[in-house]
C-alpha positions in Angstrom: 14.6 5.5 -18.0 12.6 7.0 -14.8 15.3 8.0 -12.1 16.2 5.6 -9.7 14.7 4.3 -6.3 16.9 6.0 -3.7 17.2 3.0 -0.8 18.1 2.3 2.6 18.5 -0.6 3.7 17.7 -1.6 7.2 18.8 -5.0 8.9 20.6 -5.7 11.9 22.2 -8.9 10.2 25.5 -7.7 8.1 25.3 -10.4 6.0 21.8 -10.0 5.0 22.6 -6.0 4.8 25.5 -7.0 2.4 23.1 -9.6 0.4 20.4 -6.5 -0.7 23.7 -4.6 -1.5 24.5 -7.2 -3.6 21.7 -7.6 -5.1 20.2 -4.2 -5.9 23.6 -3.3 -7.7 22.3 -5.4 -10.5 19.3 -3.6 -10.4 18.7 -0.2 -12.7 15.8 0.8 -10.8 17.2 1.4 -7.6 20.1 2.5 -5.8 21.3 2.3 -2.3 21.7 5.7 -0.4 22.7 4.1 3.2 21.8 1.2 5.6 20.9 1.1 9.1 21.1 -1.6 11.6 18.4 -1.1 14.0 15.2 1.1 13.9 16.3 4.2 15.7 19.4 4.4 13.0 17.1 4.3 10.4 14.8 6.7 11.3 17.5 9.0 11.6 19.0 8.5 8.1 15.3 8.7 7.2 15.3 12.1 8.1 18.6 13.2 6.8 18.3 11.1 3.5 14.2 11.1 2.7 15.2 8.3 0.3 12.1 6.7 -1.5 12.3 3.4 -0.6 13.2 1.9 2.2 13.9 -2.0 2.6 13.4 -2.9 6.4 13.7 -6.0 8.1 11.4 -7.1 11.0 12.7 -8.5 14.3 15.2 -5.9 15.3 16.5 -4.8 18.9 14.5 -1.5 20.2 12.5 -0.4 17.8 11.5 -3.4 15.3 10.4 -2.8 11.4 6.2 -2.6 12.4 7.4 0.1 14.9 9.7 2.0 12.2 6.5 1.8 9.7 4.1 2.8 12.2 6.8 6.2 12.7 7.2 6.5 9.0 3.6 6.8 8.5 2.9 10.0 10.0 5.0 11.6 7.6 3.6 13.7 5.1 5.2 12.2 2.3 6.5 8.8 3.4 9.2 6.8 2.0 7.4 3.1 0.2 8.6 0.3 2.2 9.6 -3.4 1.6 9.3 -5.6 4.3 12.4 -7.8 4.3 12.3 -11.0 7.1 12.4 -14.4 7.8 9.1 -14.3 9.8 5.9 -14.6 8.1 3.6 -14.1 10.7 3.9 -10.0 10.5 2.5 -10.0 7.2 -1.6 -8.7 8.0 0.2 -5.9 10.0 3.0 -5.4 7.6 0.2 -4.4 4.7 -1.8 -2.7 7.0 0.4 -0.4 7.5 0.3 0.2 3.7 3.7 -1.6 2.7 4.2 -2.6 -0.5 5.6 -6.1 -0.4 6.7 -8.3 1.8 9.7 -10.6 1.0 11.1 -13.7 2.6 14.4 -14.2 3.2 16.5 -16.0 1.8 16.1 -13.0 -0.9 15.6 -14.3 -4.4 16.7 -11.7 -6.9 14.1 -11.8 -8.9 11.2 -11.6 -5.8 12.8 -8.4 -4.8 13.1 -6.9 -8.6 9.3 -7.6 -8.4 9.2 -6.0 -5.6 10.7 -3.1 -6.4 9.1 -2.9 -9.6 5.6 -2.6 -7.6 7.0 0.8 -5.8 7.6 1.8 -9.0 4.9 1.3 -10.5 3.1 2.7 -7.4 5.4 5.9 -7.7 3.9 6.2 -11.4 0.5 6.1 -10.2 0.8 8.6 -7.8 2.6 11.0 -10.1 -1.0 11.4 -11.9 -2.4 12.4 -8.8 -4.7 15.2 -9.5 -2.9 18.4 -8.3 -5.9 19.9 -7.0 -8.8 19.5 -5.7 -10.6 21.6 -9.1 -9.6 18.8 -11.2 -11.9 16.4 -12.3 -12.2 13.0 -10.3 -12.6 10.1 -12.1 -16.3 9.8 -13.2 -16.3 6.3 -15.4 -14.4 3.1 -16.0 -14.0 1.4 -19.7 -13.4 -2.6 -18.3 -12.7 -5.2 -20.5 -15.7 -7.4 -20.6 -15.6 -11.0 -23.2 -14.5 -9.3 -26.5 -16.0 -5.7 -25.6 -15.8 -2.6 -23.5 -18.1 -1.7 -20.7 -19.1 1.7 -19.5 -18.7 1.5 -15.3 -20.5 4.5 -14.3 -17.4 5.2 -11.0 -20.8 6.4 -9.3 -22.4 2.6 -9.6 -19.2 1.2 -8.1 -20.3 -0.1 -5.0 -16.6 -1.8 -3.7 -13.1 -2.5 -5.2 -10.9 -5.4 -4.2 -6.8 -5.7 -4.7 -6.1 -8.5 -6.5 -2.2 -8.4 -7.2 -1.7 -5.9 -9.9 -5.3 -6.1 -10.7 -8.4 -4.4 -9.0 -11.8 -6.2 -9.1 -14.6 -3.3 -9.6 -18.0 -4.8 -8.0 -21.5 -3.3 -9.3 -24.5 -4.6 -9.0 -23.8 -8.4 -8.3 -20.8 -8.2 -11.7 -17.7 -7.6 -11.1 -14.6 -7.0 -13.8 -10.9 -6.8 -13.8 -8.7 -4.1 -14.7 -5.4 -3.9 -14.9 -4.6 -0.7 -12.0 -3.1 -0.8 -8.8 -5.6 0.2 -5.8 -3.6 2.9 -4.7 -3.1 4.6 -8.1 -6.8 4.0 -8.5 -7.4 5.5 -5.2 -6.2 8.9 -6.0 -8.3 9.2 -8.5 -11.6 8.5 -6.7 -13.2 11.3 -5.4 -12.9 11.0 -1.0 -15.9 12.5 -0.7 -17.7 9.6 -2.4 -15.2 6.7 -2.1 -13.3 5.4 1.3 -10.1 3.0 1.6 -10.8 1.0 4.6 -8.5 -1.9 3.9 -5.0 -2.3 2.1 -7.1 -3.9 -0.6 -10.6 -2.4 -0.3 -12.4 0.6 -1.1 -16.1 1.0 -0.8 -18.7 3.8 -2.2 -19.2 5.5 1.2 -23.1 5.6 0.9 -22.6 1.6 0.5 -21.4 1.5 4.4 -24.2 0.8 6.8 -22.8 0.8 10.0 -19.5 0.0 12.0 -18.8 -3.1 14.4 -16.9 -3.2 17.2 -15.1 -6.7 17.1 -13.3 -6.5 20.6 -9.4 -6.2 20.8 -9.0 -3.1 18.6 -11.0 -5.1 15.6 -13.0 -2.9 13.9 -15.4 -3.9 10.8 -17.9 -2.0 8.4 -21.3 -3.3 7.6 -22.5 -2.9 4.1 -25.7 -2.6 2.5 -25.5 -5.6 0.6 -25.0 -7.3 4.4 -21.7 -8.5 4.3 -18.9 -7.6 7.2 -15.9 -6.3 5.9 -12.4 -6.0 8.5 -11.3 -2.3 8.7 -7.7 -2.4 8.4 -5.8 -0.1 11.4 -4.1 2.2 9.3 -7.3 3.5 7.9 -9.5 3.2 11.2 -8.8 6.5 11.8 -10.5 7.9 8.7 -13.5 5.4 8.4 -14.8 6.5 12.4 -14.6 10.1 10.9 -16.8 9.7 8.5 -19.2 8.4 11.3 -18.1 11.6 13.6 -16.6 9.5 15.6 
């Protein structure tokens, strides 16, 4: 068995704090290191604790759970995190900033297990991360294709959309499923030819055309095929500077 998720917990509801308790004790893959109830707590065991996971409810007093995240990621090596609320209406800015789920309260046991069983699956991916920038990137797919394999040249790849577990690898006007997550695929693609510029996008970089200003801090990239794609905030950054911006 893989070592388990070291947690925090982080609700300003007791009752709710006591409920994830409850629940990831009957859970193998995790296990709770502290809780926090408000933002500014939970950075601070955060810092002391560097646990792996971190299970963060929205709406609290001070600093709420987007402000904690936004905090979170400028750390080198961030903790994942699992948005845990009764508000739906945070979840675009909840995923862009890279979280891995986002659960609804009343928590069901088994939404959170799947939950948690995305960090770790994420955490696998990331642990065949190339070590170096010597190693080899990854130069071809295998997809499954009717009742064959097909040879993806990575270099024909034009785009690459999220779809659950799932990514959907667009060339040429096909496209084909395979079973990978987008971030474990990410860190295999070579960032000098591929760019993330959405929680569940990645284009070929010489596939972006231009970049469009959509007022309010809305940013999207024009590709060559002539579609207009939203650039999610947490990877703005990165896409303007690759246009020297």
């Amino acid at each position: 068995m893989p070592e388990a998720l070291r947690a925090l917990i982080v609700d300003d509801e007791p009752l709710a704090v006591e409920r994830l308790q409850v629940i990831c004790s009957r859970l193998d893959e995790v296990a709770v290191v502290g809780t926090a109830n408000d933002g500014q707590a939970a950075l601070r065991l955060i810092d002391a604790l560097a646990p792996d996971l971190v299970l963060l409810d929205m709406t609290m007093p001070e600093t709420d759970g987007l402000g904690v995240a936004r905090r979170l990621g400028r750390l080198a090596n961030p903790p994942a995190i699992i948005f845990v609320t009764a508000h739906d209406e945070f979840a675009v800015e909840a995923f862009d900033l890279d979280a891995v789920d986002y659960v609804l309260k009343p928590v069901a046991p088994d939404r959170l297990r799947r939950a948690i069983a995305r960090v770790v699956a994420r955490r696998a991916d990331r642990a065949a991360r190339p070590e170096s920038a010597g190693e080899a990137w990854l130069s071809e797919f295998w997809v499954p294709h009717r009742s064959e394999l097909v040879r993806v040249a990575a270099s024909d790849v034009q785009r690459i959309d999220a779809e659950r577990d799932y990514v959907r690898i667009h060339v040429a006007g096909q496209s084909y499923l395979l079973l990978q997550t987008i971030t474990g695929l990410e860190s295999r693609l070579d960032p000098a030819k591929f760019i993330r510029i959405h929680r569940s996008t990645i284009l070929r970089r010489d596939h972006v055309t231009g970049l469009r200003h959509e007022g309010l801090g809305v940013w999207s990239v024009e590709t060559a095929d002539g579609e207009a794609l939203r650039i999610g905030r947490t990877y703005l950054p990165n896409v303007k500077k690759m246009a020297g911006r």
